[in-house]
Steps between C-alpha positions, in 0.01 A plus 500: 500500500406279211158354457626155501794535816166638695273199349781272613566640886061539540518120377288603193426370142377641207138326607500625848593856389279468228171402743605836696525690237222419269763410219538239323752273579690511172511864499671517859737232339584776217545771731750274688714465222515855341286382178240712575412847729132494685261722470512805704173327747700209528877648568263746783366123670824381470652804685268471757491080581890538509500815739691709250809226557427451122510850302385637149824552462580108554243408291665721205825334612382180412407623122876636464686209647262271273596750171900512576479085458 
């Protein structure tokens, strides 16, 4: 699942997320959108506060979609 279908179904922004994960709320923004991968901590916390419904392998998805534009 992408990051932002889960942010949107939890009722999330990039704030909220942000607060639980100790980003900032601009780089939870990027991630959204493919313009940037996070770190390896952050893609772990991001695993874990989505249950594994969002993947590394979503996150990367993201980057591709984002590059194929």
């Amino acid at each position: 699942m992408r990051l932002r279908e889960w942010m949107n179904r939890e009722n999330h922004t990039a704030q909220t997320l942000g607060i639980e994960l100790g980003a900032p709320m601009r780089s939870v923004e990027k991630w959204t959108r493919g313009e940037r991968f996070p770190r390896l901590d952050m893609a772990h916390k991001i695993i874990q506060v989505t249950n594994g419904e969002v993947s590394g392998n979503d996150l990367i998805a993201e980057q591709i979609q984002r590059s194929k534009m």
